[in-house]
C-alpha positions in Angstrom: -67.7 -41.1 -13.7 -64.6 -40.8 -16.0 -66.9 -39.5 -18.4 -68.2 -36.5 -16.3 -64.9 -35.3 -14.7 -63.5 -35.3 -18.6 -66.4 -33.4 -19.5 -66.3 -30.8 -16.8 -62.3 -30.4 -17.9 -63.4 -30.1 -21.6 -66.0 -27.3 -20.6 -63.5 -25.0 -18.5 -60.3 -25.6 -20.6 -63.1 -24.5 -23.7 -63.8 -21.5 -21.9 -60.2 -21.1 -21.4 -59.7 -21.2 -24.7 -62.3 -18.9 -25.4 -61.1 -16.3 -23.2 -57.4 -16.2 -24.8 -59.6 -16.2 -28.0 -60.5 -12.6 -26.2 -57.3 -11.1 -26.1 -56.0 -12.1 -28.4 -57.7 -10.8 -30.9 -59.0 -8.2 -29.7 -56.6 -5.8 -31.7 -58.5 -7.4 -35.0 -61.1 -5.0 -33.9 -59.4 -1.9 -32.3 -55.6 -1.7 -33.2 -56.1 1.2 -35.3 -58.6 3.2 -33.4 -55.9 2.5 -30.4 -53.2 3.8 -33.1 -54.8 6.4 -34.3 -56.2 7.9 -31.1 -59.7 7.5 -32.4 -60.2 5.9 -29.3 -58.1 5.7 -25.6 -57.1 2.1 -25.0 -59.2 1.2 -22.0 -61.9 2.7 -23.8 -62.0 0.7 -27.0 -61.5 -2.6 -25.4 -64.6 -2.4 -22.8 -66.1 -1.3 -26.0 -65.0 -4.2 -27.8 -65.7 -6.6 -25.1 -69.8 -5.6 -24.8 -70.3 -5.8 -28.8 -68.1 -9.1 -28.5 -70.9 -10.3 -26.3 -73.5 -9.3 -28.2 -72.3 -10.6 -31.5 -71.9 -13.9 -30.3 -76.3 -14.6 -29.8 -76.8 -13.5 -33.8 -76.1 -16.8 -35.7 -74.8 -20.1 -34.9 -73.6 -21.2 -38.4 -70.0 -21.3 -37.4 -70.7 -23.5 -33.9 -72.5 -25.9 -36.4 -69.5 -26.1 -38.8 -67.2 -27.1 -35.7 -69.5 -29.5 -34.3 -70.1 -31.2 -37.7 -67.3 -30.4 -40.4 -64.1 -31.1 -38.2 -64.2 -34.3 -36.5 -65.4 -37.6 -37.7 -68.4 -38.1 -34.8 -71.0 -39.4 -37.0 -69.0 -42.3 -38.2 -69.0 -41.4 -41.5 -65.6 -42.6 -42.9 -66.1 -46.1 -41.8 -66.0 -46.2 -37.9 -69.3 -46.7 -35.9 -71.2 -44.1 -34.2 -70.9 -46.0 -30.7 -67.2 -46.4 -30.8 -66.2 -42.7 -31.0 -68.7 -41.4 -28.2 -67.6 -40.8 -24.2 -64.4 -40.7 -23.4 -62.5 -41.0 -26.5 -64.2 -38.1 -28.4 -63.9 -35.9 -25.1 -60.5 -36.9 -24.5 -60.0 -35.6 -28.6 -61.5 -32.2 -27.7 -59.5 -32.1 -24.5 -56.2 -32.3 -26.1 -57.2 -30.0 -29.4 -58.2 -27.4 -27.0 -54.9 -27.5 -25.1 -52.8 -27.5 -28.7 -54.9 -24.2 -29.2 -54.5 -22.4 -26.0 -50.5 -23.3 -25.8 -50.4 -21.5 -29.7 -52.8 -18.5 -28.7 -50.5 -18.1 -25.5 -46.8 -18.6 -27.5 -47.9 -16.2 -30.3 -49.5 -13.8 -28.0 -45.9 -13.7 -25.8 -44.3 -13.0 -29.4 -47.1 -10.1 -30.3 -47.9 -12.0 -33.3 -51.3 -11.8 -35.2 -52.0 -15.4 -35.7 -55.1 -17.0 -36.5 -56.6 -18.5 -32.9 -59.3 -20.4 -34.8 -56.6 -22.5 -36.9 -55.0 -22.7 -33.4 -58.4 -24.2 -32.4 -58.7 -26.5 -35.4 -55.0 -27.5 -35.9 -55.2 -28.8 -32.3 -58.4 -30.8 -32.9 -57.5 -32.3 -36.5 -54.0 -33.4 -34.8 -56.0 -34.7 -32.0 -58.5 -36.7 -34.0 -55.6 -38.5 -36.4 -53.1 -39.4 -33.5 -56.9 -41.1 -32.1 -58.7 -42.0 -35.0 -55.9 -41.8 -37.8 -56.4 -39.7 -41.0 -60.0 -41.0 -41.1 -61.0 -39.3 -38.2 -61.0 -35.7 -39.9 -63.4 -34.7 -41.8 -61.1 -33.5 -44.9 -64.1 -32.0 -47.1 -65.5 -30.0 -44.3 -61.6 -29.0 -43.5 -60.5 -27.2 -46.8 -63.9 -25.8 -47.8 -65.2 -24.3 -44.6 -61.1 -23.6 -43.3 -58.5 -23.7 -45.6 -59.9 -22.2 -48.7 -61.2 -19.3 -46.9 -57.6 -18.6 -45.5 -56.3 -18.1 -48.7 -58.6 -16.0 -50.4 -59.9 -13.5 -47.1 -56.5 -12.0 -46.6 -56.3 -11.4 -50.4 -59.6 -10.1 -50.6 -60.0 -7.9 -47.4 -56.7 -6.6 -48.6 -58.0 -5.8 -52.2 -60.9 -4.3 -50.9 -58.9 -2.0 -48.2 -56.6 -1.1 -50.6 -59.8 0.3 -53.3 -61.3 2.2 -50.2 -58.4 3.9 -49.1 -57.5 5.1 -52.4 -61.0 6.4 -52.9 -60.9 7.8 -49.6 -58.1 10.0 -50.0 -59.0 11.3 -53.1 -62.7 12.0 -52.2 -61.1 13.8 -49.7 -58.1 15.4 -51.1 -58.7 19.1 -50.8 -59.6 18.8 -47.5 -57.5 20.3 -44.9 -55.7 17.4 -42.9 -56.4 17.9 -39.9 -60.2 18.3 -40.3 -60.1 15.0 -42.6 -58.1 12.7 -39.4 -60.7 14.2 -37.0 -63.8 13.4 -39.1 -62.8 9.9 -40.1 -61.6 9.5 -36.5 -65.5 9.4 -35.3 -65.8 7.4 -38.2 -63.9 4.6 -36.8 -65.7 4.4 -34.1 -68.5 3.1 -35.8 -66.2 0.7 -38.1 -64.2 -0.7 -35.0 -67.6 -1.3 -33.3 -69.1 -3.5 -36.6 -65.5 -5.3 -36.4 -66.2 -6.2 -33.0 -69.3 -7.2 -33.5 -68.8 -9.5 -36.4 -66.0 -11.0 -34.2 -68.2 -12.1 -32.2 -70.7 -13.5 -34.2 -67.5 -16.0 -35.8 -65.2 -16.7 -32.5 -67.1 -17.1 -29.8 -69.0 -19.7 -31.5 -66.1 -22.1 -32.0 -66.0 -22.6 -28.8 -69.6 -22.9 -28.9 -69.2 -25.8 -31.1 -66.5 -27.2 -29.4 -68.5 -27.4 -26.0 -71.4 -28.6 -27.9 -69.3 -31.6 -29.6 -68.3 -32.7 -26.1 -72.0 -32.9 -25.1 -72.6 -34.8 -27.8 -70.0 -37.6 -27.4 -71.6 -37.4 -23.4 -74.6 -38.1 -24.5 -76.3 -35.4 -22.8 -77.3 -33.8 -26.0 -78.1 -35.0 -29.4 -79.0 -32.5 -32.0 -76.2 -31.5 -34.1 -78.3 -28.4 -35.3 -78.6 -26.3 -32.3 -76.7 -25.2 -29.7 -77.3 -25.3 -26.0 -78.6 -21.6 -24.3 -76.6 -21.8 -21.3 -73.7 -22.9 -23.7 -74.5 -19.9 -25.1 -74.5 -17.6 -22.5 -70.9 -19.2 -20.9 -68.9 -18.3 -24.2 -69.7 -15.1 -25.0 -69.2 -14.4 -21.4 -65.5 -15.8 -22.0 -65.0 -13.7 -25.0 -66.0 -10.8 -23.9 -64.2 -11.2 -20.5 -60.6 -12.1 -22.5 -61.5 -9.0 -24.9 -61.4 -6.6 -22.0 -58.4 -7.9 -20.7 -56.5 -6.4 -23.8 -54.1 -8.5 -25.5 -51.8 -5.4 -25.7 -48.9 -7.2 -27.4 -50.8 -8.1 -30.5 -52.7 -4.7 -30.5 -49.1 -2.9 -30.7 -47.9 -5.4 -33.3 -51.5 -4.5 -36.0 -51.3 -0.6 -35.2 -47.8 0.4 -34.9 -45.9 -2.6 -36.2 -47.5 -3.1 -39.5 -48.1 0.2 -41.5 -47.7 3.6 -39.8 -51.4 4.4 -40.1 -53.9 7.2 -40.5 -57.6 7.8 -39.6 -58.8 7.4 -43.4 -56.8 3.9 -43.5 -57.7 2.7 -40.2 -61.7 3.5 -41.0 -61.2 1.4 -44.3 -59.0 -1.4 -42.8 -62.1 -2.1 -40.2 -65.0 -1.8 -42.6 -63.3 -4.1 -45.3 -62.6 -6.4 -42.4 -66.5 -6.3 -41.3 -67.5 -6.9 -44.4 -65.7 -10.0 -44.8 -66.1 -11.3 -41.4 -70.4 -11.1 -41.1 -70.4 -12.3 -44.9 -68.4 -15.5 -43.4 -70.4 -15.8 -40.6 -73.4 -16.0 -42.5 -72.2 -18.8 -44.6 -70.6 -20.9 -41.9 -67.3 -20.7 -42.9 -65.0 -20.6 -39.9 -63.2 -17.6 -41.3 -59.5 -16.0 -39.2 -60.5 -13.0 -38.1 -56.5 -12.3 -38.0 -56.0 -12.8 -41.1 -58.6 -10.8 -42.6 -57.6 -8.0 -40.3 -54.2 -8.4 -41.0 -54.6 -8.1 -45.1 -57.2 -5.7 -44.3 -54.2 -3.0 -42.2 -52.1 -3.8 -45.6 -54.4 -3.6 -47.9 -54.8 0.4 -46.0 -51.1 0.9 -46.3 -50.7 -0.5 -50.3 -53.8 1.9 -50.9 -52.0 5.3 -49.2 -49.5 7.0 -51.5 -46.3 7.1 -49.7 -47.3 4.7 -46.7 -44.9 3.0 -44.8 -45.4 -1.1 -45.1 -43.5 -3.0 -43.2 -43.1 -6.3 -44.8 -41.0 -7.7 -42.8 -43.2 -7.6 -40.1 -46.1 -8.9 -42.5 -44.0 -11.8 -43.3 -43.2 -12.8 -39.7 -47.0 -13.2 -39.4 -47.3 -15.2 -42.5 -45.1 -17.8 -41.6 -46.8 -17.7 -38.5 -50.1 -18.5 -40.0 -48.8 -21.0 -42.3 -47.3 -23.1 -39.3 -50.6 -22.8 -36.9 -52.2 -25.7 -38.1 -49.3 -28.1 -38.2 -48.0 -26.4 -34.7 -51.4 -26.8 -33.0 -52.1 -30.2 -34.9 -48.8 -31.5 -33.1 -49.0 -30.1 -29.9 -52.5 -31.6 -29.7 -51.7 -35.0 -30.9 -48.9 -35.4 -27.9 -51.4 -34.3 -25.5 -53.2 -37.1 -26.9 -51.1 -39.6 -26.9 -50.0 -38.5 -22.9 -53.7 -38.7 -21.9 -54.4 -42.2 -23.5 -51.1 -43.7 -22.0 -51.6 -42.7 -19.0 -55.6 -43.4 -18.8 -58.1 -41.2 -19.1 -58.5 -39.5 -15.7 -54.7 -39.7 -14.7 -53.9 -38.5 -18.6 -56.3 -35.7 -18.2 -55.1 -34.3 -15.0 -51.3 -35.0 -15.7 -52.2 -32.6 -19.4 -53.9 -30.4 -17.7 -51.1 -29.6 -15.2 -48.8 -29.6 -18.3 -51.6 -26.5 -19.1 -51.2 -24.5 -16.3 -47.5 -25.3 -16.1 -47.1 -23.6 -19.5 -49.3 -20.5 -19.5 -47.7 -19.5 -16.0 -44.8 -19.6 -17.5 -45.0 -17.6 -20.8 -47.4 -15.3 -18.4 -44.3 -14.7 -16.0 -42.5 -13.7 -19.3 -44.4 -11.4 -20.9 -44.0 -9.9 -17.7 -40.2 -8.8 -18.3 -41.1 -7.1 -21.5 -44.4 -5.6 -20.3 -46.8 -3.9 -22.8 -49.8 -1.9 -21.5 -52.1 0.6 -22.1 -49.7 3.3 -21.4 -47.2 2.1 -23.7 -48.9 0.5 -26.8 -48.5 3.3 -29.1 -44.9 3.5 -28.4 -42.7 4.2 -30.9 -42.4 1.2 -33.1 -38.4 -0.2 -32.7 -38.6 -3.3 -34.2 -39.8 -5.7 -31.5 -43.1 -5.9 -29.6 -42.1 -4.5 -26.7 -41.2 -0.3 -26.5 -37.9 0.9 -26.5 -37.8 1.9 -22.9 -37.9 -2.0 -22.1 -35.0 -4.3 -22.1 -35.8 -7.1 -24.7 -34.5 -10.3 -24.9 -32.9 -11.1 -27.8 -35.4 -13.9 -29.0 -38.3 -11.3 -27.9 -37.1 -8.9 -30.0 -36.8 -11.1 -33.1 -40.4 -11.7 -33.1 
């Protein structure tokens, strides 16, 4: 019975997970239409949130790289199949997930763009090795289908941004600029949308995978090539339900904070970033959509004569990115530890409390410095939240 109440946590904290996943990113897809004024804020998200759920039923190639390329469950590096099934493998999810939600949740408070499926990953590598020690991770299937790809899609999408604003602009150069903004304003609709879509084709099936892994170490499903319907069904669901939410502190962060940005940019920022995201998606390679967002807005800003980069917002967010995994890693190898001392049901609960505990509280304090629809495209001051609010010191920083 240990077994099954573990599971069921796994399954709703992975859906939890999933959901922050949702707002989080969801200004990946539409912070510059929202900048712009391409589209209305309400507006983009509900469309964001229906192409979020339909991107996540086109491919599976991701799910399969977390179910297989992440954590050691096959026994390859020395320890038996049998002795990493049940409760120690769902106890490793359960902890990883928590590492990831606790990051999506602190970055999100700060408005920072940070990558929620290192946050996924960092919590189940740190998980795994404070289980099964460094053998437990599946290091190959870590820097080839992870890390390698977070060094080179920023770069790239940025590269590529960069080449199609420029042409852009001087396609377009003798026309008038007002006519140019509201063309290429209709035109990212379309690009936004494909974003969105290809979001959900890569995010929602981590969580996918993740779910799917826990079935596996129950022993209520066994092929490591497919992925259940219903499991299906349940995250993109949770995706698309966190994407309508609106993570509006991240949103104002990518279209106001980073680069002061125009229609042209904004259409070549998203279409660089879909083109990055479906070509990873194909290839299984459990890309950030963050980060290729992220280089993507710069690249937009590098490629406009005259733009206004901020960098020292950019480098707030890379130092963000560079601690995820390590952050999530150690977050999720205390909530480890916690659950094994304590037992497996008793450690469960106790961490899951710890959970709830935590994301009330950094809920209750994004409250004092409140961003919404009505105030995302504020005036950029410096800190996530608008001028009109009172910061906090430590807020503001961020």
């Amino acid at each position: 019975m240990e077994a099954l109440f573990i599971l069921v946590v796994v399954i709703v904290v992975a859906l939890a997970f999933d959901f922050t996943n949702g707002f989080h990113d969801t200004g990946n897809a539409m912070a510059t239409s929202i900048a712009t004024g391409a589209l209305k804020p309400r507006t983009a998200v509900a469309l964001s949130a229906v192409l979020n759920l339909v991107g996540a039923f086109l491919s599976i190639e991701v799910a399969l790289t977390v179910t297989n390329k992440v954590v050691d469950i096959q026994g390859e590096n020395g320890a038996p199949l049998a002795d990493l099934m049940g409760v120690p493998i769902l106890t490793i999810v359960f902890a990883g997930l928590v590492g990831g939600i606790l990051w999506n949740l602190t970055t999100w408070l700060l408005g920072l763009p940070s990558s929620s499926s290192h946050a996924l990953f960092g919590g189940l590598i740190g998980s795994a090795i404070a289980a099964l020690g460094w053998g437990g991770v599946k290091w190959s299937g870590v820097v080839t289908s992870i890390i390698l790809p977070a060094l080179f899609a920023p770069v790239i999408a940025a590269l590529v941004a960069a080449i199609g604003t420029r042409l852009v602009y001087t396609i377009t150069a003798k026309v008038a600029p007002g006519a140019r903004e509201k063309g290429f304003r209709w035109g990212q609709i379309g690009s936004a949308s494909l974003v969105s879509l290809a979001h959900g084709t890569g995010d929602a099936q981590k969580t996918m995978g993740v779910i799917t892994l826990a079935l596996i170490a129950y022993g209520s499903w066994t092929n490591t090539e497919s992925i259940p319907l219903w499991v299906k069904f349940a995250c993109a669901i949770a995706i698309a339900a966190g994407t309508y939410i609106g993570g509006w502190r991240v949103i104002r962060t990518l279209g106001k904070g980073l680069v002061e940005i125009e229609s042209p940019q904004g259409m070549a920022a998203e279409t660089a970033s879909a083109a990055a995201i479906l070509t990873s998606s194909h290839l299984g390679m459990a890309l950030s959509t963050t980060h290729v967002a992220t280089g993507s807005i710069l690249g937009s800003g590098i490629g406009k004569k005259g733009a206004e980069v901020r960098w020292n917002v950019a480098g707030r967010m890379v130092a963000a990115w560079l601690i995820t995994l390590p952050a999530a890693g150690i977050v999720g190898a205390l909530c480890h530890l916690i659950a094994s001392a304590l037992g497996p049901n008793v450690g469960t609960a106790v961490v899951l409390a710890l959970l709830i505990a935590a994301s009330a509280s950094m809920y209750l304090r994004s409250r004092r410095t409140k961003v919404d629809p009505d105030n995302v495209n504020s005036e950029w001051q410096g800190g996530v939240a608008p001028a009109d609010e009172t910061i906090p010191a430590d807020v503001a920083k961020a």
